[in-house]
N, C-alpha and C positions, 0 to 999 in steps of 0.2 A: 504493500500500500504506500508507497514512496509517491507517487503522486497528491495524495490524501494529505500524507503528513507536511509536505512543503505547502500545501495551500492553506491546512490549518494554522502550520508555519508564519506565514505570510499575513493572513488575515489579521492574527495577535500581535504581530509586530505594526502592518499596515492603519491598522485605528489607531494607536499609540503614536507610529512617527505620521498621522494622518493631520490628527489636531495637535502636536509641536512644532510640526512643521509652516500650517498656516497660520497656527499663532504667531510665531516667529517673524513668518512673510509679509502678513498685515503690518504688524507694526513696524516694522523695515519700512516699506512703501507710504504708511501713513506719518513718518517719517522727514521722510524723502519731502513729502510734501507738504510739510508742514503744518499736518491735524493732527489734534488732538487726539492722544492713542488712548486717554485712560476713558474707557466708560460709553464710546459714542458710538451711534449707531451704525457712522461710517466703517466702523473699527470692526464691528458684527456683522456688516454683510460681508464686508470684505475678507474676515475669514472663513464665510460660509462658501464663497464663489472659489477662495482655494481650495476650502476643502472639498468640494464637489469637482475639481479639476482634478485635485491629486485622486479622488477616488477614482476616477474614470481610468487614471494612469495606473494604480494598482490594477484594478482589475485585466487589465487589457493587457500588460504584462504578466500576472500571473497565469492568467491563460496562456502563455507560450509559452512559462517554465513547465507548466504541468503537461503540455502536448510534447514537450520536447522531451521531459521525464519519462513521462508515461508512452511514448513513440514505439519503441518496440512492443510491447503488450498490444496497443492497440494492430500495430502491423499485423502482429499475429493472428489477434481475432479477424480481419480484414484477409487474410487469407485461406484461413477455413472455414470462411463465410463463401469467399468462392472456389474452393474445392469443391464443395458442396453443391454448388450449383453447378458448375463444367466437370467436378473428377478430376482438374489440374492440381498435379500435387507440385511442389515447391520446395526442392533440396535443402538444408540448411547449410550454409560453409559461413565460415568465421571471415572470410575474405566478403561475399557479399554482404554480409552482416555490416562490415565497417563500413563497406561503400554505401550502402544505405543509410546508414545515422550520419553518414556526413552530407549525402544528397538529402536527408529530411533536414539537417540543420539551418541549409541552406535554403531551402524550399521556406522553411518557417521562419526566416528571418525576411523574405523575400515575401510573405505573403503579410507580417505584422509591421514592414514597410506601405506597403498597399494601403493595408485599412488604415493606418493611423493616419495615413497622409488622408486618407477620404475621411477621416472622420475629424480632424483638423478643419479642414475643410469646410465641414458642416457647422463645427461649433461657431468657426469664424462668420458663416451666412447667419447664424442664427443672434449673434451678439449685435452683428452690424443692422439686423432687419427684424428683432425680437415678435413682431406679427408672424414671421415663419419658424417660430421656435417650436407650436407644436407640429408640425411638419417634420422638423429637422429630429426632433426626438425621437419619434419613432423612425426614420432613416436609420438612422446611426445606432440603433438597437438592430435593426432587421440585417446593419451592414455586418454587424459583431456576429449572426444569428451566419450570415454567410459566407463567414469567414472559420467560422466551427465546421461547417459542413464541407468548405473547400480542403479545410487541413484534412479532416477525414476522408475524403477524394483522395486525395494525393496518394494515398498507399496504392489505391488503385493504379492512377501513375505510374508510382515507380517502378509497380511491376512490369508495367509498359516500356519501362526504358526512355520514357520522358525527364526532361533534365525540369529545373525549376521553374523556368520560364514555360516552358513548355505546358506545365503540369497548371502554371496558374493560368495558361491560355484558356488549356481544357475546362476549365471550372468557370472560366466566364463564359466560356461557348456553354456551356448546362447550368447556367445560373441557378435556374428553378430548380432543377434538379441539389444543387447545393442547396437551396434556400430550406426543401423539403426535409433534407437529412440533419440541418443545422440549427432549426427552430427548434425538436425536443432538445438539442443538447444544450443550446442558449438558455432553455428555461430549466432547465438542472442547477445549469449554474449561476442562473439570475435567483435562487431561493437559497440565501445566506447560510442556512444548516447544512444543507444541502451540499451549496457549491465549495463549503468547508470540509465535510466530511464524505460521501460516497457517488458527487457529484462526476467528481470529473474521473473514477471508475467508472463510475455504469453509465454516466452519458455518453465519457466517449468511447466505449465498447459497444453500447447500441449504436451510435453517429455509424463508429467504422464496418461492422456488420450489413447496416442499413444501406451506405454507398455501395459496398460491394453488390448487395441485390439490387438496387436500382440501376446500376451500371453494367451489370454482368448476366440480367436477365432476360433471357431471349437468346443467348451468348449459344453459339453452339458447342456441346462436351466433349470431354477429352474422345470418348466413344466415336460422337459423329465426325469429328477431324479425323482419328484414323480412317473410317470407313468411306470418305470422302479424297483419301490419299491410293 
């Protein structure tokens, strides 16, 4: 459960340097400019607007320690998900093992580049145009929602022999299809007990399970390619 314990990890740490951290920044900034830091209400939104920044940045990082943690477990479910379906069995050797935790490292730094620039993005349309705030809200939740379902893609990928770019192509070419597999696992880990303790287990074991049938259905089996040779 090495996935579990670093988000449990994290979460006890992340509330703690969550509100010292925007205390701290507030009154820096309140500072800077010259307001009064003791008691004012400038002083309390503004460490609420940190702290709701910094939270967004917890959580969006933790999700890629724990996908990147928990990467090989999930691969593996994602594989005898589609055994299952084609009868494709899948050798194990220590040589492709390593090449794949470094094509998923890459993969996931390349895909938690993507969202945060889109979700940057969005916060910035919605500070500058605050009428499109509830708009921009639910965006930037559905983009986190397919950005779970892409990482979970991707094993599919790499069985393919798609490099990272590649693999993030294929997931925007099947959006929906990401979006489908990545809303249960987004709401796993959007429920705080949860996304602490057997969230990002069992979400993303069903997420990786889930892509593989959705991608690999219809797929013809080990069976009908020989018989088809």
């Amino acid at each position: 459960m090495p996935g579990s314990v670093v988000t449990l990890a994290l979460a006890v740490l992340g509330w703690w340097g969550i509100a010292s951290v925007s205390a701290e920044v507030s009154a820096w900034i309140l500072e800077r400019l010259a307001l009064d830091s003791s008691g004012t209400w400038a002083k309390t939104l503004l460490e609420w607007l940190i702290w709701a920044l910094l939270l967004v940045v917890k959580l969006k990082l933790t999700k890629y320690i724990v996908l990147v943690v928990m990467g090989p477990l999930f691969a593996a479910v994602s594989e005898a998900a589609e055994t299952q379906i084609t009868g494709r069995v899948f050798a194990f050797s220590w040589s492709r093992w390593i090449k794949d935790a470094m094509r998923g490292m890459r993969s996931a730094a390349l895909l938690a580049l993507f969202e945060w620039s889109l979700t940057a993005a969005l916060w910035l349309i919605g500070l500058l145009v605050p009428l499109l705030s509830p708009v921009v809200l639910p965006l930037a939740w559905l983009l986190g929602a397919w950005a779970y379902g892409a990482s979970a893609m991707d094993y599919v990928w790499e069985r393919e022999g798609k490099g990272a770019w590649e693999g993030l192509a294929a997931s925007l070419r099947q959006s929906m299809v990401a979006l489908n597999v990545g809303i249960p696992f987004s709401l796993w880990m959007s429920i705080p007990l949860l996304a602490w303790t057997v969230g990002p287990l069992m979400g993303g074991m069903g997420a990786a399970a889930t892509a593989s049938v959705a991608l690999r259905e219809g797929a013809p089996s080990a069976e009908d390619q020989v018989a088809t040779t």
